[in-house]
N, C-alpha and C positions, 0 to 999 in steps of 0.2 A: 515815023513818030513812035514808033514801038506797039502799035498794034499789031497784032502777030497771032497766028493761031497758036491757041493752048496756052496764051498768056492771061494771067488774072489781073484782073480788074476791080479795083472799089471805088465807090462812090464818095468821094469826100465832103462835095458842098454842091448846094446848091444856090441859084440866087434866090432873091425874096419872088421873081415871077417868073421863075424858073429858068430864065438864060443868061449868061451861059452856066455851064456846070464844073467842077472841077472832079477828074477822075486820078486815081494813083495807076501806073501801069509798072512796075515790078520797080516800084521806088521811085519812077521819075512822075511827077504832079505834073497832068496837060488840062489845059482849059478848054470847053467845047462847046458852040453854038448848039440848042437840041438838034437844030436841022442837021446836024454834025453826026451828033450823038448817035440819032435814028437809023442810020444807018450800020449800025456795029450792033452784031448778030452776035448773043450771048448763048454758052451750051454750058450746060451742070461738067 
């Protein structure tokens, strides 16, 4: 899916109760369950 380390990530949307979420990962827009989401370990 292009999660990857050292890859950037933003937040694009959310729903109205918060699932799913949509994230940009280096141009491609993926859709994620939170139970999905929670698991992807974010580093400055």
């Amino acid at each position: 899916m292009g999660l990857l380390p050292g890859r950037k990530v933003t937040v694009l949307f959310k729903a109205p109760f918060g699932d799913p979420i949509a994230i940009d990962v280096g141009g491609y827009v993926l859709s994620l369950r939170k139970s999905e989401a929670q698991i992807i370990t974010l580093m400055d």
